[in-house]
TILUMNU-964354 format. One line per 10 residues: number of its first residue (from 0); their letters; for each residue z, y, x of C-alpha. Coordinates in Angstrom, 1 decimal. Each point is the difference from the previous one (the first is absolute). Layout:
<lumros>
NUM = A = Z,Y,X ~ ...
</lumros>
This chain:
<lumros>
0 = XXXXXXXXXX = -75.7,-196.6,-117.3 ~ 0.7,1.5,3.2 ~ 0.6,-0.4,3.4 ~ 3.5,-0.7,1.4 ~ 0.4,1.6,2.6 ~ 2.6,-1.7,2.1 ~ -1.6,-3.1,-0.9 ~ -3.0,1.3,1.4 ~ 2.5,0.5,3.5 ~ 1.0,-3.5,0.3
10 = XXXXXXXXXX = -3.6,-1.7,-0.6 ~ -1.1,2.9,3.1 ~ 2.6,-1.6,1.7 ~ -0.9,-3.5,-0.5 ~ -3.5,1.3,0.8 ~ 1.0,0.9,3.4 ~ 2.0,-3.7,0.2 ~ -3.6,-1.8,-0.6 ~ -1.2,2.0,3.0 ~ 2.7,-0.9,2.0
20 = XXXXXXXXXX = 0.6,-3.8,-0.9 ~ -3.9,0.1,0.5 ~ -0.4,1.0,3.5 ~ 3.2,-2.7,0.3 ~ 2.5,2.2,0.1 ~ 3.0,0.1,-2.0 ~ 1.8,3.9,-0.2 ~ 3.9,-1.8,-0.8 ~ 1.3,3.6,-0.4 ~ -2.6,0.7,-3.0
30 = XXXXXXXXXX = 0.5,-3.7,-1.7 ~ 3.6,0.9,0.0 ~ -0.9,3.1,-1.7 ~ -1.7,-1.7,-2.6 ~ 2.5,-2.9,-0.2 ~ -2.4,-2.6,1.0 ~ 2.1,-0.6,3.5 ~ -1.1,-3.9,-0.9 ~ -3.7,0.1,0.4 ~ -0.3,-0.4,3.7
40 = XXXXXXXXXX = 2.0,-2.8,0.1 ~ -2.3,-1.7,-2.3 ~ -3.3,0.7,1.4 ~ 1.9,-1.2,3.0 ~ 0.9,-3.4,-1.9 ~ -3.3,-0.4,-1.1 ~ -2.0,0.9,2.8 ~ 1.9,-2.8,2.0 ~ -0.3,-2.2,-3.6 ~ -3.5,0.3,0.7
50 = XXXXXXXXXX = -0.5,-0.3,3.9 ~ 2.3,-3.3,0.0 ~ -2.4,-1.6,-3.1 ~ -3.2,1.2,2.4 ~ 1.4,-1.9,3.0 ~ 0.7,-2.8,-1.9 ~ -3.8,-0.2,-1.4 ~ -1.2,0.5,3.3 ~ 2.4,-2.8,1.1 ~ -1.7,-2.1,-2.4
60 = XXXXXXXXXX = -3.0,0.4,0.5 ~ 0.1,-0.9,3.7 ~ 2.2,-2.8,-0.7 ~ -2.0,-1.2,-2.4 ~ -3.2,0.3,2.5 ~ 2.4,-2.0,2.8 ~ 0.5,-3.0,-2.1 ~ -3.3,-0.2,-1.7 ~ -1.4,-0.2,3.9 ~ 2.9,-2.6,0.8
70 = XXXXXXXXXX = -1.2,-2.0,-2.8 ~ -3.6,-0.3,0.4 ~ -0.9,-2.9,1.2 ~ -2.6,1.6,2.4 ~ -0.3,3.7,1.4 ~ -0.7,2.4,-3.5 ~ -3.0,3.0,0.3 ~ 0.9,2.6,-1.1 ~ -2.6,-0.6,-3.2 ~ 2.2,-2.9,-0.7
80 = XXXXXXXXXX = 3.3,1.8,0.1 ~ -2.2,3.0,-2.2 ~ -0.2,-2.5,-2.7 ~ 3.5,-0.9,0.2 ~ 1.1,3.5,-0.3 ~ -2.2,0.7,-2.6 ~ 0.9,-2.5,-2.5 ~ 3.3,-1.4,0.9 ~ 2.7,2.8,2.3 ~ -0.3,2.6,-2.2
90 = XXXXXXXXXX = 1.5,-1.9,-2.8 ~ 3.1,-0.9,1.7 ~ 0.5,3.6,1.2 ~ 3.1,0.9,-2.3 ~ 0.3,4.4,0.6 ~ -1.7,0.8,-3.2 ~ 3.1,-1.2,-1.8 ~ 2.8,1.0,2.9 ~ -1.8,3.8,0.2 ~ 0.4,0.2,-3.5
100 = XXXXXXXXXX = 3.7,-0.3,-0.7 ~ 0.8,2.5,3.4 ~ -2.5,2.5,-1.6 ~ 1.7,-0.6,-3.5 ~ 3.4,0.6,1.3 ~ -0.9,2.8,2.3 ~ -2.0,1.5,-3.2 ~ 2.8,-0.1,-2.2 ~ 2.8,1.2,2.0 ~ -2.1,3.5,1.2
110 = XXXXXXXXXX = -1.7,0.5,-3.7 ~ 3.4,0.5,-1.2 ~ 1.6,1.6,3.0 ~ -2.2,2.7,-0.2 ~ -0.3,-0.1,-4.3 ~ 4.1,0.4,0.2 ~ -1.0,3.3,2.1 ~ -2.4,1.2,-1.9 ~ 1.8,-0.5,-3.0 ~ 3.3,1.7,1.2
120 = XXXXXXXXXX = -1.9,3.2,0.8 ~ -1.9,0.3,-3.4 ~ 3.0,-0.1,-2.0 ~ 3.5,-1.2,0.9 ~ 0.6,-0.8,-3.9 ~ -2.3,-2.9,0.6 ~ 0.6,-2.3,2.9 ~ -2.1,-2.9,1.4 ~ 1.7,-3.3,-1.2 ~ -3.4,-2.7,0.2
130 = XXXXXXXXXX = -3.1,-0.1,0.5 ~ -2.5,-0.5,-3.3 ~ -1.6,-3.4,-0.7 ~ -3.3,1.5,0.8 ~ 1.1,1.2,3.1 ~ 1.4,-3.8,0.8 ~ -3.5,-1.5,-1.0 ~ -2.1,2.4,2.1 ~ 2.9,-0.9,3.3 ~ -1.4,-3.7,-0.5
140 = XXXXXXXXXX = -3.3,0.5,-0.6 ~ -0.4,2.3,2.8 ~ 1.9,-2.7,2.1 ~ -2.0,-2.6,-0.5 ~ -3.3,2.0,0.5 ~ 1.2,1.8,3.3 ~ 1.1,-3.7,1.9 ~ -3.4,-1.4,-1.5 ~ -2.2,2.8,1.2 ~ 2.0,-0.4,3.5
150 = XXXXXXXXXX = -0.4,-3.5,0.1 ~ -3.9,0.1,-0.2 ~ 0.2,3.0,2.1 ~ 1.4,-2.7,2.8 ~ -2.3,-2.6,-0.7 ~ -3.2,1.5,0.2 ~ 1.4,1.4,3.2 ~ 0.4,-3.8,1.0 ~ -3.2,-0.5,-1.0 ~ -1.7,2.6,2.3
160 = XXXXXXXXXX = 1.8,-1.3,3.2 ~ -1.4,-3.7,-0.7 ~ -3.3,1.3,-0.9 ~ -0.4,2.3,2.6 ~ 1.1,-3.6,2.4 ~ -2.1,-1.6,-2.0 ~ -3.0,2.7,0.9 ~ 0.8,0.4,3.6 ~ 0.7,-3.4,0.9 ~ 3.4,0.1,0.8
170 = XXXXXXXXXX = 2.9,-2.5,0.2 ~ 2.7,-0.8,-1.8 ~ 2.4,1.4,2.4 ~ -1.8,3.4,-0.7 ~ 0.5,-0.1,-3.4 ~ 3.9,-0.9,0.7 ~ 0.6,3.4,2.0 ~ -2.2,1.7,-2.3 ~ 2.1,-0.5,-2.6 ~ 3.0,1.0,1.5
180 = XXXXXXXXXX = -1.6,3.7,0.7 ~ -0.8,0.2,-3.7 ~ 0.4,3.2,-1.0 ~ 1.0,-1.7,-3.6 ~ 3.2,-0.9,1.4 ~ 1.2,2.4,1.7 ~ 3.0,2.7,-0.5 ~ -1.9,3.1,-0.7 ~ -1.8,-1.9,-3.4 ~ 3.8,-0.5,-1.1
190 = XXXXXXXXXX = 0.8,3.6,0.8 ~ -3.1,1.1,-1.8 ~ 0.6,-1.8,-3.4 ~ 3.6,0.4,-0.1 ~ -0.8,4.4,0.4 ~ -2.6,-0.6,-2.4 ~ 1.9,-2.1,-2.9 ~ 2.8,3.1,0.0 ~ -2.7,2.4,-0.4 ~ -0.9,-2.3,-3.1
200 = XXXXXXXXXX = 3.4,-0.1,-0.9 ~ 0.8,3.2,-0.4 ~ -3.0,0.6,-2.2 ~ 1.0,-2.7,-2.3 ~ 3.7,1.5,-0.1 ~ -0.6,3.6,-0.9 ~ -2.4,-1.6,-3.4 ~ 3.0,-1.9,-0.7 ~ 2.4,2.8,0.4 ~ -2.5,2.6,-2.6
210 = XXXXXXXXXX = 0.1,-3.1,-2.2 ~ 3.3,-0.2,0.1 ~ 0.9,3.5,-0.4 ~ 0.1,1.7,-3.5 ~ -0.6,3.7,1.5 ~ -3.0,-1.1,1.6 ~ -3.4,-0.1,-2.2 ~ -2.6,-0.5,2.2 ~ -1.0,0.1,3.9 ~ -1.9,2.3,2.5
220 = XXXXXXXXXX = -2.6,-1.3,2.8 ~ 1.2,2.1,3.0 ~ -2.9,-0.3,3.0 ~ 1.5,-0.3,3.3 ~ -2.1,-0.5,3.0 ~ 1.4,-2.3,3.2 ~ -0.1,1.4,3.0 ~ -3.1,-0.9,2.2 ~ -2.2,-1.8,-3.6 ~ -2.0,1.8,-1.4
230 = XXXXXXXXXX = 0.6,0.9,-3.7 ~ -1.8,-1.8,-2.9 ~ -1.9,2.8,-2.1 ~ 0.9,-1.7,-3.6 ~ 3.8,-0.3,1.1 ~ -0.7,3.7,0.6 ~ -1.3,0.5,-3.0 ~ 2.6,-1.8,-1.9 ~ 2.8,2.2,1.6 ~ 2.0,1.6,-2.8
240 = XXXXXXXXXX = -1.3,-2.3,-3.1 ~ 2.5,-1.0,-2.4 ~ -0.1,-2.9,-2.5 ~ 2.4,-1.7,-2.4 ~ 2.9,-2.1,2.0 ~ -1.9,-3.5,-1.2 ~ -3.3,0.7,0.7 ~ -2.7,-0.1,2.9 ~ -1.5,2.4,2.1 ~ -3.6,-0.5,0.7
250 = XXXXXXXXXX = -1.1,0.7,3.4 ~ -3.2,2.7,-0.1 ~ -3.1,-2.0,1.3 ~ 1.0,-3.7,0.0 ~ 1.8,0.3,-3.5 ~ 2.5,-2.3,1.5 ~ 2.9,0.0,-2.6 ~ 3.5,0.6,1.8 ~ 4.1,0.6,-1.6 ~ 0.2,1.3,3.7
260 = XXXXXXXXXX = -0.5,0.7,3.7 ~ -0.9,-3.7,1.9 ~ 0.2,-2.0,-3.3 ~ -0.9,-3.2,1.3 ~ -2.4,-0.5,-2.8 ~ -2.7,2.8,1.7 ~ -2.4,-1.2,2.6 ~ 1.2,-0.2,3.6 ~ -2.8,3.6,0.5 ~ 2.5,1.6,-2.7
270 = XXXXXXXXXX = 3.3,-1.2,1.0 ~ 0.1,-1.0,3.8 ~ 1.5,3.4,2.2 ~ 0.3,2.2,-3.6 ~ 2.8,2.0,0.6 ~ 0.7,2.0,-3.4 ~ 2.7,-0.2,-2.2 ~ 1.5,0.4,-3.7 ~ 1.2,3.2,-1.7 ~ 2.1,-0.3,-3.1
280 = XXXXXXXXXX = -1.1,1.9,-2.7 ~ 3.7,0.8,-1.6 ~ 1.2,1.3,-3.4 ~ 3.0,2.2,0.8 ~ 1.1,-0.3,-4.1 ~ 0.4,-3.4,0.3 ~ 2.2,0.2,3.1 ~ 2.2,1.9,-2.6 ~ 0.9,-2.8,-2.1 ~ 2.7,-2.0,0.0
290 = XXXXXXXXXX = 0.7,-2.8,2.1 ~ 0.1,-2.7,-3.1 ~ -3.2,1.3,-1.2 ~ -1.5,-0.1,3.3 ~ 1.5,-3.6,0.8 ~ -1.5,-0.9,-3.5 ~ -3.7,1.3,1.0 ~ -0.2,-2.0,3.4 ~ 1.5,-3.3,-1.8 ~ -3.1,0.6,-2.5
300 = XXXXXXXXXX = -2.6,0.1,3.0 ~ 2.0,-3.0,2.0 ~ -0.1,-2.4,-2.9 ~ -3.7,1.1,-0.5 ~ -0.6,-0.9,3.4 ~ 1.9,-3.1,0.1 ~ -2.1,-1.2,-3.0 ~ -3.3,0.7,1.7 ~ 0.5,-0.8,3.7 ~ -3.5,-0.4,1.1
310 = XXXXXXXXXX = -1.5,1.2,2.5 ~ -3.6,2.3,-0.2 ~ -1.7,-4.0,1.5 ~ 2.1,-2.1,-2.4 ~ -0.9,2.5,-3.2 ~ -3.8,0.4,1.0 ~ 0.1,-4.4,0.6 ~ 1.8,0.0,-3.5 ~ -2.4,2.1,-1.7 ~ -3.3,-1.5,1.1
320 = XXXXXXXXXX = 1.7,-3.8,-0.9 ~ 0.3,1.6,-3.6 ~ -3.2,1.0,-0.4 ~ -2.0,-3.2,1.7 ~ -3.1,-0.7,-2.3 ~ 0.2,2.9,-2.5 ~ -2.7,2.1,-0.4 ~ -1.3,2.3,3.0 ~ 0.2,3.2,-0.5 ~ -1.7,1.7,3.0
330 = XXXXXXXXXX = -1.3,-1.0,3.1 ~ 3.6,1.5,1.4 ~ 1.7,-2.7,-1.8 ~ -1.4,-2.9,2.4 ~ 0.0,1.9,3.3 ~ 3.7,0.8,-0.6 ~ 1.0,-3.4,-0.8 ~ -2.2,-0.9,3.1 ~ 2.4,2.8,2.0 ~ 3.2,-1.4,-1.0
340 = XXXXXXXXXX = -1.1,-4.0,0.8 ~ -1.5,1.1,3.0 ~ 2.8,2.4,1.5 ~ 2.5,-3.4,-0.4 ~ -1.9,-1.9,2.8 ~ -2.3,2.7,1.7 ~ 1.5,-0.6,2.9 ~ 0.0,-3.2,0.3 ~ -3.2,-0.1,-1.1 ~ -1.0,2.5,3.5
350 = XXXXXXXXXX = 1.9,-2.3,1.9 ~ -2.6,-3.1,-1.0 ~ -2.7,2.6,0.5 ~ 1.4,1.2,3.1 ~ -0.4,-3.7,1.5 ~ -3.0,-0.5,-1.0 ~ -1.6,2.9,1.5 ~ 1.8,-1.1,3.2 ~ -1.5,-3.3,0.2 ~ -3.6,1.3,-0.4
360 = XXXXXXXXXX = 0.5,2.0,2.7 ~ 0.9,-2.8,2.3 ~ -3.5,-2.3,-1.5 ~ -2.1,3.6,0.7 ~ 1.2,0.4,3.6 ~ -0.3,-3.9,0.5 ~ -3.8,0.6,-1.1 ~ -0.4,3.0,1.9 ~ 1.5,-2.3,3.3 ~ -2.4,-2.6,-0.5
370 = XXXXXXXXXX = -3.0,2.5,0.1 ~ 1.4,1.3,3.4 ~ 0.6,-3.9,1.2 ~ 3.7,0.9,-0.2 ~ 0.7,-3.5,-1.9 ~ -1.7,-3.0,-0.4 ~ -1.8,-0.7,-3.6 ~ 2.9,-2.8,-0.5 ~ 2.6,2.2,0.3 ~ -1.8,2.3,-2.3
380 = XXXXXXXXXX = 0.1,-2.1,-2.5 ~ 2.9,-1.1,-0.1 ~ 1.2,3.7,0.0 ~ -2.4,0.4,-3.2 ~ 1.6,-3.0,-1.8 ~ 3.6,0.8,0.7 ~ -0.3,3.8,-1.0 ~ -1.7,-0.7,-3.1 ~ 2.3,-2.7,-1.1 ~ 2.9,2.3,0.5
390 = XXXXXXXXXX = -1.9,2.5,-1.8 ~ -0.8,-2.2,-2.8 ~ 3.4,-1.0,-0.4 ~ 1.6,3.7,0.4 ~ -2.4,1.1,-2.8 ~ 1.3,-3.1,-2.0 ~ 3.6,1.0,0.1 ~ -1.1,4.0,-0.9 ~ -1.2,-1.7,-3.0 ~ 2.7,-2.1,-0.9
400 = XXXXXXXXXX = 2.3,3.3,0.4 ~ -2.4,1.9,-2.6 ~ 0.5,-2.3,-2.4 ~ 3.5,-0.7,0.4 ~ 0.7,3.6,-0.7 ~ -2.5,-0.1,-3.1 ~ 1.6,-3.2,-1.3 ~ 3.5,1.8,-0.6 ~ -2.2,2.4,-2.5 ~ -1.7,-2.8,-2.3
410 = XXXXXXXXXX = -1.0,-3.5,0.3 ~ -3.5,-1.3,1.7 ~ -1.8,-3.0,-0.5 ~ 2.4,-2.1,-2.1 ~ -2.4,-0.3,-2.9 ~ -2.9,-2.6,-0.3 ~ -3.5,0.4,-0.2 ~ -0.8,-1.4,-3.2 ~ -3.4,1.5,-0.1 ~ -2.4,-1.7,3.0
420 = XXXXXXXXXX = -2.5,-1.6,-1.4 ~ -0.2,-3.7,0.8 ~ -3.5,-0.3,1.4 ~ 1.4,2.5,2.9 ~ 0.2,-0.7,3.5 ~ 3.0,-2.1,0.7 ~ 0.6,1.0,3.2 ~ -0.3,3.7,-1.1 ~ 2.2,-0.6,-2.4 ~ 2.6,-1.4,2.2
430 = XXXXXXXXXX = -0.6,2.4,2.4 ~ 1.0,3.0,-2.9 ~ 2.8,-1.8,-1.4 ~ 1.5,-0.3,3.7 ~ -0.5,4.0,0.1 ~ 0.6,0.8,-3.3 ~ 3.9,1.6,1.6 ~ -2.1,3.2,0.8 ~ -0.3,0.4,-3.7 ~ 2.2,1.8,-2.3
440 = XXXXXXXXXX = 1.1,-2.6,-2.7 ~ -0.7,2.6,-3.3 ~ -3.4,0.5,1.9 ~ -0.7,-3.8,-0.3 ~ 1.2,-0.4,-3.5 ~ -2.3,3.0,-0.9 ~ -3.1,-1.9,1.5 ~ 1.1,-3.1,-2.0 ~ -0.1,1.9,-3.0 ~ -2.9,2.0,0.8
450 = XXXXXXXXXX = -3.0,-1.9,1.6 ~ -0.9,-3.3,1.5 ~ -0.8,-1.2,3.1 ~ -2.1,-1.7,2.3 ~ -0.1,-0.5,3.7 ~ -3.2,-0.9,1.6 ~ -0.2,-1.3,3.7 ~ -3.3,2.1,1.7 ~ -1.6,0.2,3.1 ~ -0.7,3.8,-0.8
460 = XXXXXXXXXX = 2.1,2.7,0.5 ~ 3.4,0.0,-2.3 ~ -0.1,1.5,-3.6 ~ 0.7,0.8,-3.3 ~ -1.5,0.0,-3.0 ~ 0.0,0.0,-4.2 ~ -2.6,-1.7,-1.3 ~ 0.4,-1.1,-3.4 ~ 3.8,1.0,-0.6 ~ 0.6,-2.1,3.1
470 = XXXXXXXXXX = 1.1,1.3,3.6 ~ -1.2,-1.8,2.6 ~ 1.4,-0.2,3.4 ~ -2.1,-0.9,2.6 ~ 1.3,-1.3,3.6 ~ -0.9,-1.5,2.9 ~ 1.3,-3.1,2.4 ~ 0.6,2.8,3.1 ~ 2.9,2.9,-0.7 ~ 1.0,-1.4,-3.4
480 = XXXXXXXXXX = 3.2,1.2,-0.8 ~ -1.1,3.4,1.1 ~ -3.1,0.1,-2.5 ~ 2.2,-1.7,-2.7 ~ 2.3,2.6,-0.2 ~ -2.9,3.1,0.7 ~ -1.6,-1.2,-3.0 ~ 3.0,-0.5,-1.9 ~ 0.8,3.4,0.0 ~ -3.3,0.8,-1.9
490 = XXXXXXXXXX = 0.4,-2.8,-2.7 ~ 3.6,1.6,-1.0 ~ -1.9,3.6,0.3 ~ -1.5,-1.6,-3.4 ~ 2.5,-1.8,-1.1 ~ 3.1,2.2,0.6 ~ 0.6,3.1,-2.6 ~ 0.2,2.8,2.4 ~ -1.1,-1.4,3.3 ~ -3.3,1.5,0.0
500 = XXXXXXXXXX = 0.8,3.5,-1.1 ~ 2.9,0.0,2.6 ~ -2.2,-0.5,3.1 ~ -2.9,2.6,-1.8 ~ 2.6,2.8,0.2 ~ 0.7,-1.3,3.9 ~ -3.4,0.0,0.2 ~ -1.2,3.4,-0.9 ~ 2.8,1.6,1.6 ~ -1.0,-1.2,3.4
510 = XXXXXXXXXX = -3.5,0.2,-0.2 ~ -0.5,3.5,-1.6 ~ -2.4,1.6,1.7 ~ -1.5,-2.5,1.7 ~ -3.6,-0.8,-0.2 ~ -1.2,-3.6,-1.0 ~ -1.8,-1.8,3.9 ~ -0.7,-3.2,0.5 ~ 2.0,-2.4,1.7 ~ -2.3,-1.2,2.3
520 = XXXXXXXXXX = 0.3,-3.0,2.5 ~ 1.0,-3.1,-0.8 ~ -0.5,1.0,-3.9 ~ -3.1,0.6,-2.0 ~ -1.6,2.9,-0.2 ~ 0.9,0.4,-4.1 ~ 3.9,-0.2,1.0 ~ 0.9,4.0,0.1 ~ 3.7,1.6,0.4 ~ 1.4,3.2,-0.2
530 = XXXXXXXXXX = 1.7,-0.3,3.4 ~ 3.2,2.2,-0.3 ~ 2.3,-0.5,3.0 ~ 1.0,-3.9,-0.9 ~ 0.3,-1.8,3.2 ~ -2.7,-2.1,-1.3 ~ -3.7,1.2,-1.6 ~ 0.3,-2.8,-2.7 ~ 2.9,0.7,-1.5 ~ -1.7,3.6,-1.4
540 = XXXXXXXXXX = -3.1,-2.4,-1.7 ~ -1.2,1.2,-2.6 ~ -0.7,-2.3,-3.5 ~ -1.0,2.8,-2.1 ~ 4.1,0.1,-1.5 ~ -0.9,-3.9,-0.8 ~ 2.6,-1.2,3.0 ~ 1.5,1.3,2.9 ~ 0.6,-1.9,3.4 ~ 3.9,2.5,0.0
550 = XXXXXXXXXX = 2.2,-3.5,-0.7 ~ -2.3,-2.6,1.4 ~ -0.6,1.3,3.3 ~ 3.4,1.7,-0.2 ~ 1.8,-3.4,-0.6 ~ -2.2,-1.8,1.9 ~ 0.3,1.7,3.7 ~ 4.1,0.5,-0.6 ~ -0.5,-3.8,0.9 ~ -2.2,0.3,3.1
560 = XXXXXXXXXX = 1.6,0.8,3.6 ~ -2.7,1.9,1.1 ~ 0.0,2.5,-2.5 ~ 0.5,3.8,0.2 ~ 1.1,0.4,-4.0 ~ 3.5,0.4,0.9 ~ -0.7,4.0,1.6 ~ -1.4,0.6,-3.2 ~ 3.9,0.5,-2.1 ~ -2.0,1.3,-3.1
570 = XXXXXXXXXX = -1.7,-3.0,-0.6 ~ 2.9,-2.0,1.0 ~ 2.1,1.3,-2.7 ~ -3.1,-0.3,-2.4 ~ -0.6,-3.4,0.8 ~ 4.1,-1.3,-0.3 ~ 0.3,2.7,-3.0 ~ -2.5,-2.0,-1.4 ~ 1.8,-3.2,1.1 ~ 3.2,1.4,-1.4
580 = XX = -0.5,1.9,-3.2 ~ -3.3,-1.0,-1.7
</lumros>
């Protein structure tokens, strides 16, 4: 292979076109040049696409606050109209779905405005005529992900002007004008993605244009540093490295895979203000063949990449469905399952989190006013109860959305429990078959098969235990679903092939090197973890390899509001790999 080098030219070019569009400036005299004369016009399009569907949502959502103050019966506060936002405006807020078709459209017509470029310069035997399957797939799934990131963007936005009313005792009128001002809204946002979704664009072209191309064998990483940011050290490092046309590169440090510059699959610290480019890597004999032959060669890769249109998301998704319940290989195999669940809804899932967090805030300075004789004890309280019930409830929904996603992988709960015994606890039992949707069904037709059990109501703490070939799980009256499904997590560590040795290799990886201490206060002085850096001391307990608290407490606080388990993304992707692929 080598290099071409008045391929190399044009991608310079294009280089110095990214640097341009992103300081919002469009050189007409240079896109002329490199026949792309039509790009400006459709940032343009799309920029106003996108600030018309912003004004609208901001429309919306004050209209929506107007008429949901005309209807009330009495004045709202601005806790009550919290609520309503919360759980009902959102819902009807329709710019996930207009966003998507302006970005498809706006996608579509620059990835092959500037592929038909690309192509033209790399050899004028083979012209641009459509874009690949693959290509089509990745313009819908991108679509669809950029208007739904946007759209939660917004809302938590929203959110922070009523809580910060909310907080500061402000009116409603407040909240009115303070969602006018919303940065959210305004023009430069529009400007912003528009520049950014052609710098995405032309990416995505110049893969599809090597792919395309017959002469072309693989692709260059060419470093290119933006005026005014400062350069990223493993894009540096990467300069110059060459790979086959349908493979990755993968970024020195974070070992983020990439097929180029600002693929929207890296993490926003690898992709967000990258300013490199692509290199073909060409093979001049090739360029030598005839036009048939070479017309032959790209139908061959087309028709390949019309059979497999998925995208890197829709393969990874397709893979980990294939391989739900077969045997574990490695403690990799769970936490990448747990990455590629997890990645679907992160987001949304921070957004929840988001809330939450925002709401305690407002309880801690109501507490911290009623020390200072800022507010009454009444008004305290009813702070306390209105915070924590919208917490409870936000933490509800970030569990529904959990196991939304992880019910499109396999099916959960839809077995019974044929094995309680029938002297158990009734009200236990109840109490797990109302729960038992947090289990994976293979996991509970494994425990039918494997062990019996029998639920014991207790004054004592919860537990588990065999005794006699029988697992016993032992709740209380206070806190019982929690407990329930805490302990359940053991019983299926000895009841479900696999489930212990998984959370041993979790386990020792996180706690190596750490010394065995004892848990102290509230818990006996025999209870002993190795602490690693879990967000709580119990999860690192320590049973001798006999159990492991990794799934129980894991499953357990992904329930609670006031919970820090969600900074922990390791364990999050343990604890849903676990959910997914076990």
């Amino acid at each position: 292979m080598v290099n071409y080098d008045a391929i190399d030219n044009l991608i310079d070019t294009i280089n110095i076109l990214v640097e341009k569009v992103n300081e919002g400036e469009f050189e007409k005299e240079l896109l002329g040049q490199l026949g792309m004369k039509n790009i400006p016009a459709f940032v343009e399009t799309f920029e106003k696409d996108i600030s018309s569907l912003l004004l609208i949502q901001r429309s919306y959502y004050i209209n929506q606050l107007k008429k949901t103050v005309i209807k009330a019966e009495k004045p709202l506060t601005i806790e009550e109209l919290f609520q309503y936002y919360s759980n009902d405006l959102f819902i009807g807020d329709d710019f996930r779905i207009n966003m998507s078709k302006k970005a498809s459209d706006f996608l579509t017509a620059t990835t092959k405005d500037i592929s038909k470029t690309v192509m033209k310069s790399l050899d004028k035997d083979v012209s641009f005529k459509r874009l690949s399957g693959r290509s089509v797939s990745w313009i819908k799934e991108w679509s669809e992900d950029l208007a739904n990131l946007m759209k939660i963007s917004t809302q938590s936005e929203v959110e922070g002007v009523l809580i910060k009313a909310l907080s500061e005792g402000k009116g409603i009128q407040h909240v009115e004008l303070a969602l006018k001002d919303l940065p959210a809204f305004d023009r430069k946002r529009a400007r912003t993605t528009a520049i950014t979704e052609v710098l995405t664009a032309a990416s995505v072209a110049q893969q599809e244009a090597f792919e395309q191309s017959p002469s072309v064998e693989g692709k260059k990483w060419k470093h290119s540093g933006g005026k005014g940011i400062e350069p990223r050290s493993s894009h540096i490092e990467l300069s110059g490295k060459v790979v086959q046309i349908n493979e990755t590169f993968t970024i020195p440090g974070s070992g983020e895979l990439a097929k180029y510059p600002r693929d929207t699959d890296l993490s926003a610290s690898e992709r967000i203000h990258c300013h490199c480019a692509l290199g073909p890597a060409v093979n001049e004999e090739i360029l030598g063949w005839t036009k048939e032959d070479k017309e032959k060669a790209r139908k061959e890769v087309m028709d390949d990449l019309d059979k497999n249109p998925y995208t890197k998301k829709q393969k990874d998704a397709k893979k980990l469905a294939n391989k739900v319940g077969q045997k574990i290989k490695n403690e990799q195999d769970i936490l990448d399952a747990g990455e590629v669940v997890y990645k679907n809804i992160e987001s949304k899932v921070n957004f929840y989190t988001r809330r939450i967090e925002r709401l305690k805030k407002i309880n801690d300075k109501a507490n911290r006013d009623l020390i200072f004789d800022k507010i009454t004890a009444k008004e305290q309280i009813r702070t306390r109860f209105l915070t924590s019930n919208l917490q409870e409830k936000a933490a509800e929904k970030r569990l529904e959305l959990i196991f939304s996603e992880l019910k499109k992988i396999r099916k959960f709960g839809n077995v019974k429990m044929l094995n309680i015994l029938d002297n158990s606890d009734l009200y236990l039992k109840q109490i797990l078959i109302n729960n038992k949707k947090y289990f994976p069904a293979s996991w509970i037709t494994e425990s039918n098969k494997n062990s019996v059990l029998l639920l014991n109501l207790t004054k004592e703490r919860g537990s588990q235990q065999l005794y006699k070939g029988v697992s016993i799980v032992s709740a209380g009256v206070h806190g019982t679903k929690s407990t329930i499904i805490h302990e359940m997590m053991h019983h299926f560590e000895i009841s479900v092939p696999g489930f212990l040795a998984a959370e041993k290799l979790f386990y020792e990886r996180r706690t190596k090197g750490y010394d065995l201490v004892q848990l102290g206060y509230p818990y006996d002085d025999q209870e002993i973890a190795r602490l690693d850096k879990f967000v709580i001391g119990y999860i690192g307990k320590d049973y001798a390899g006999t159990g492991y608290e990794i799934m129980s407490v894991g499953l357990q606080e992904m329930m609670e509001a006031d919970t820090r388990i969600f900074s922990d993304t390791d364990y999050i992707h343990f604890i849903i790999g676990m959910l997914a692929r076990l």
